[in-house]
N, C-alpha and C positions, 0 to 999 in steps of 0.2 A: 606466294605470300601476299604481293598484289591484287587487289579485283579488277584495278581499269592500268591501263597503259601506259606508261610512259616512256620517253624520248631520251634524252640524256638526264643524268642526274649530275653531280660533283660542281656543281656553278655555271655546268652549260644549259640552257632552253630546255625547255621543258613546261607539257602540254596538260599535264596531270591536273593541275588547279581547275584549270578549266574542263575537263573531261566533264560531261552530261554523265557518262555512264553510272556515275557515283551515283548521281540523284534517280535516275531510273530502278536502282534495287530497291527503292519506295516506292512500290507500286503496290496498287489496292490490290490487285490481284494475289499479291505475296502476305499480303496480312490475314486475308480473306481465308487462301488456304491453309494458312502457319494456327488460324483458329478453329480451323472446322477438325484438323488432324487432334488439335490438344481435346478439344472437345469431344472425338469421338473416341479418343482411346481412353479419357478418363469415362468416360458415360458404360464405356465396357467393360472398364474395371469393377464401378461402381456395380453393374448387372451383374457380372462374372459372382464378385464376393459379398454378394449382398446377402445378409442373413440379418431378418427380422428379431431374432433376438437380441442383435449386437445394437439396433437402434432403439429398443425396446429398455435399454437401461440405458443410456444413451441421456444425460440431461444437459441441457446446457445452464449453468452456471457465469456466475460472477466471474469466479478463479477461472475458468477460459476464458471469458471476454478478455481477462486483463494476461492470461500467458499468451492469447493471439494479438492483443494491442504491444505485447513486447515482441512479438514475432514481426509484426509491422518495421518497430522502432530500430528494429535490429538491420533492417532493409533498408530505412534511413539513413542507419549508422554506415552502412556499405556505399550507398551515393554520396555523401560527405564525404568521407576517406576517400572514395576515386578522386571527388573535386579536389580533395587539397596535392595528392599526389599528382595531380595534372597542373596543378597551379606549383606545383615545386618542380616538377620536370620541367616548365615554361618558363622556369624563373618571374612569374608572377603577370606572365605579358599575357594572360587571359583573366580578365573578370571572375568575380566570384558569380556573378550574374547569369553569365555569359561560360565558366565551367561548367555550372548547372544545366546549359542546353548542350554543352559540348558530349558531357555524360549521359544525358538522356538517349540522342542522338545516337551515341555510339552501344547502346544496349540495346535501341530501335535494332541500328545493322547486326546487330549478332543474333535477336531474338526473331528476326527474317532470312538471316543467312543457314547454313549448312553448320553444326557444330566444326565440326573436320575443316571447314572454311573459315571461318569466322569473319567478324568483322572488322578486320584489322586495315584494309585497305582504303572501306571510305572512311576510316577514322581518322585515316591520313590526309585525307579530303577534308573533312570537319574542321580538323586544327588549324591545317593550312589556311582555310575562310575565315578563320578566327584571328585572323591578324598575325600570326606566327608561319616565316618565310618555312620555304617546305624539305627544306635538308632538316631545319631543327621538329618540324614536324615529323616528319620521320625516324630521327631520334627518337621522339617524345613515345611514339607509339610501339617501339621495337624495344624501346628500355619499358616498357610500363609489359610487355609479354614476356622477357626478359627477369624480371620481378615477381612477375604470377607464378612463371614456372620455379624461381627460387624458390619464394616462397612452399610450395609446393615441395618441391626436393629437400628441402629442411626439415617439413612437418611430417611428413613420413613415417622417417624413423623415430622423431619425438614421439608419436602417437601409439606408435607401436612396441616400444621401449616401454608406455606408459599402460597400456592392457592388453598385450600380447598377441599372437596371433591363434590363438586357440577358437576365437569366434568372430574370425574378422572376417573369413570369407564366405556367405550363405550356401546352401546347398540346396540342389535343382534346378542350378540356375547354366549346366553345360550347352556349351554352342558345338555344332560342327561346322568349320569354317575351312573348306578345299578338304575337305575330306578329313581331317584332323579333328578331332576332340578338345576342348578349350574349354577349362574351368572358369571359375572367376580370378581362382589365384594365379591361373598361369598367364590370360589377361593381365591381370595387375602389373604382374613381373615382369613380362615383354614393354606394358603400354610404360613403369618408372624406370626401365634401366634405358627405352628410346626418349623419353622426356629427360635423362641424367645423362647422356651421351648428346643431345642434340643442343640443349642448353650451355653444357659446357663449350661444345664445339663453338657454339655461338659469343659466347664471353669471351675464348680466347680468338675469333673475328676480331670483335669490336676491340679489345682493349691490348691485344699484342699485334697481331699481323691481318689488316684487313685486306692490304693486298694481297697477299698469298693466298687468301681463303678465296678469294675470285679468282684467280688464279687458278686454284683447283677444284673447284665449280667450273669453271669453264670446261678443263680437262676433264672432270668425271662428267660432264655432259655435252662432250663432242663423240661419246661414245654413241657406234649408230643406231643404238636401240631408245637412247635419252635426246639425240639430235634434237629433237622435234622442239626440244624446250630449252635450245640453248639459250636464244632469248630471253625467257623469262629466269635463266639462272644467271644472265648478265645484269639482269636490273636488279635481282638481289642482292649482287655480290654492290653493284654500285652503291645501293640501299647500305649494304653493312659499312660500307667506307665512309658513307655520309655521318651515319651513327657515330663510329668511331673517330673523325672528328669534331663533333658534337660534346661526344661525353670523355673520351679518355682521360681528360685535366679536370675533371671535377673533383671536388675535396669529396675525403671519403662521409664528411657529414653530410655532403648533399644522399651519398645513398643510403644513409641511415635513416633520415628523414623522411625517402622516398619508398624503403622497405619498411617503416616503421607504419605509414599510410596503408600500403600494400597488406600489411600481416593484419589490419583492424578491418580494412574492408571484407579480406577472403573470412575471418575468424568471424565476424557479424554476418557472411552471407551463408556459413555452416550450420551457425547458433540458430536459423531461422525454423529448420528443420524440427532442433531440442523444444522450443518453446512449442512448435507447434502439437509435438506430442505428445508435450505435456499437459498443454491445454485439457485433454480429453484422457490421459491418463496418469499413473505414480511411473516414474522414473529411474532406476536403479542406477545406471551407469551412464551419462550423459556422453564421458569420452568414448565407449563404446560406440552410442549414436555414432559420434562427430569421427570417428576412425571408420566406419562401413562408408560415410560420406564421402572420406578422402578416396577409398577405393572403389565407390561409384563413382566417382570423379571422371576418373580412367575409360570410362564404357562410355560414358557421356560425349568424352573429349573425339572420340570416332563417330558419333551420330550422323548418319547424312540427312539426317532430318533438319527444316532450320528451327534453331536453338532448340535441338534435343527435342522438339515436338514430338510426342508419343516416346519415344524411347524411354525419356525421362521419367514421364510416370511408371511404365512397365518397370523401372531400375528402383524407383522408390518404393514399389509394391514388393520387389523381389529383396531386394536387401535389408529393408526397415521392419517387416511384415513382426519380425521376430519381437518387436518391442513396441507394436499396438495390439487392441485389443482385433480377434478374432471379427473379419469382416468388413471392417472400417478402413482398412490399407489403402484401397482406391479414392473413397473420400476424404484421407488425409493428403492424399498425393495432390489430390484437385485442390486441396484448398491451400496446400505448398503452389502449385504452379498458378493459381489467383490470385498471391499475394504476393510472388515473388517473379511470374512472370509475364502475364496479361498485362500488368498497369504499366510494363514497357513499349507497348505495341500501341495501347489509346495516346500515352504521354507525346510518344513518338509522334505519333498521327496530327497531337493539336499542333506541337511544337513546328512544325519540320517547314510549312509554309511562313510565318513568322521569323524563324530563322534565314529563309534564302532568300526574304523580300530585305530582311536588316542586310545579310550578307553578300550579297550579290549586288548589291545599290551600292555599297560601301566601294572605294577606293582599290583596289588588288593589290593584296600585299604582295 
C-alpha cells in the first residue's frame, strides 16, 4: 500500500517524512518513458484505424471547439473537488494554494506510477510536507481511496439499474489469462465483487476493530508462502490504526461533505470522455457512454503500466469504438489522454522543484 518505508507508526519515530525515496519516483527517466509508451500506442491506433474517409468528412466546427472547451472544464471541475475534499479531510490546515500543488503532485505520482500501484504512498509524503503531522496524513489519503472506491461501489448498480446490462459489455474484447478465457463481464465481476469485499473489509478496519484487522494481517501473513511480506503487512495494519484514530469521531457531515466532493470530482472526470465524443459526433445515450466507463474502469484499475499508459487507449478504443464514428476511436482516445492525462506529467514537472525548495526549507512538521 506503501511505496517507501517506514519504522514505526502510532506516535513512535518514524523516518517516512524524510525518506528521499518519495522524491526519486520523479525521475526524467519515468516521465520520459510514461510518454513515449502513450505516444506510441496511440500513434498505432491512430495507423491501425485510420481510414481516409472518416477524416474526409471530418470538419471541425465551433460546436467542437466549445463541447472540447467543456471537456477541459470538466477536468477543472475534477481538480477543484479533489482540492476542496483534501481541504475537508485536513480540516482546512492546507491552503487553497498550496492544495492546488498538493493535487497536482499527487496525479504527477499516479500518472508515473503502475495503475495496480498507484500513487498513494508519496501522497502521504506530499501531505505530510504540507504541514499536516503524518498519522493524519495518512488518514487523509486512505479515507480519500476509501471514498473513490465508495464512491464507485455505489455507482455501479445506479448505472446499471439506469440502462441495463444488454450493452454494457463490448465484444471481442476476450483475454486468456493462466490459461482461462476472461470476457469483459467476467473481468468486471471478479475486479467489483474484490473492490466490494476489500473496501468493506477495510471500513470495518478503520471504524470497528483496527486492532484485530492487524491482528490477522499478521496471521494471514506469517503463512510461509506470504512470510516474505510480513513487514509490509505490519505497517499497514499500523497505517489502518492510525486512520482509525484519526476519523472514527467525525460527525457523519464531515463525510457527506467529503463524499459529496468525491461523487463531483469522479462524475466530471467520466463526463470528459461524453463531451469529447460529442464534440465530433450526435449522441444517443450519454449514460450508456458513462456506464462502459465505470466498467473500463475495472481493466484500468490492474494496469502495470504507469497511469494506464497504452492500456488506457487500447480500453477506450475497445469499449467506446461503438459510439464514434468508424475510424476515429484512436484519435479520440489521443485526445482524451491530451487533455486529461499529459497536462499532469508537464504540471508535475514545473511544479515539483518549487514545491521541495518551499517545502523542504520550511520547518518539519
Amino acid at each position: 500500500m506503501v511505496l517507501f518505508s517506514t519504522t514505526k507508526v502510532n506516535g513512535i519515530t518514524t523516518q517516512m517524512s524524510e525518506n528521499p525515496k518519495a522524491l526519486k519516483l520523479f525521475s526524467p527517466l519515468r516521465i520520459g518513458l510514461t510518454i513515449f509508451i502513450g505516444l506510441a500506442v496511440a500513434s498505432y491506433l491512430v495507423y491501425k484505424e485510420y481510414d481516409p474517409k472518416s477524416f474526409e468528412n471530418l470538419s471541425w466546427s465551433w460546436t467542437a471547439t466549445l463541447w472540447i472547451a467543456v471537456a477541459v472544464l470538466m477536468i477543472a471541475i475534477r481538480d477543484f473537488a479533489y482540492m476542496v475534499r483534501i481541504r475537508i479531510l485536513t480540516d482546512n490546515k492546507i491552503s487553497w494554494r498550496n492544495s492546488f500543488d498538493t493535487i497536482m503532485l499527487w496525479e504527477f505520482a499516479s500518472a508515473i506510477t503502475p495503475s495496480v500501484v498507484g500513487g498513494s504512498g508519496v501522497a502521504i509524503y506530499i501531505v505530510n510536507k504540507e504541514g499536516v503531522r503524518l498519522g493524519r496524513s495518512t488518514a487523509v489519503v486512505l479515507s480519500s481511496a476509501f471514498l473513490d472506491e465508495l464512491f464507485y461501489i455505489l455507482m455501479v448498480p445506479t448505472i446499471i439499474a439506469a440502462v441495463g446490462i444488454s450493452n454494457l459489455f463490448p465484444e471481442g474484447m476476450d483475454k486468456e489469462i493462466f490459461g482461462v478465457l476472461w470476457g469483459t463481464k467476467d473481468l468486471f465481476i471478479l475486479g467489483y465483487c474484490f473492490i466490494l469485499f476489500l473496501t468493506s473489509f477495510i471500513c470495518y478496519a478503520i471504524f470497528f476493530q483496527p486492532r484485530g484487522f492487524k491482528w490477522l494481517l499478521l496471521k494471514v501473513f506469517n503463512l510461509p508462502f506470504l512470510r516474505k511480506w510480513r513487514i509490509q503487512a505490519s505497517e499497514t495494519g499500523d497505517e489502518i490504526m492510525v486512520t482509525s484514530k484519526e476519523l472514527r469521531h467525525k460527525p457523519f457531515s464531515f463525510w457527506i461533505k467529503a463524499f459529496g466532493a468525491t461523487f463531483a470530482s469522479w462524475t466530471a472526470r467520466f463526463w470528459v470522455v461524453n463531451f469529447i465524443i460529442l464534440a465530433f459526433t450526435a449522441v444517443d445515450s450519454h449514460l450508456l457512454i458513462y456506464a462502459r466507463q465505470l466498467v473500463m474502469w475495472v481493466i484500468l484499475l490492474i494496469s502495470p503500466t504507469p497511469g494506464g499508459t497504452g492500456v488506457a487507449e487500447f480500453a477506450f478504443s475497445g469499449f467506446l469504438s461503438l459510439f464514434i464514428p468508424f475510424g476515429l476511436a484512436g484519435t479520440l482516445a489521443f485526445i482524451w489522454r491530451l487533455i486529461s492525462y499529459y497536462p499532469y506529467l508537464f504540471i508535475g514537472a514545473i511544479i515539483l522543484p518549487r514545491w521541495i525548495k518551499r517545502t523542504h526549507s520550511a520547518k518539519k512538521p
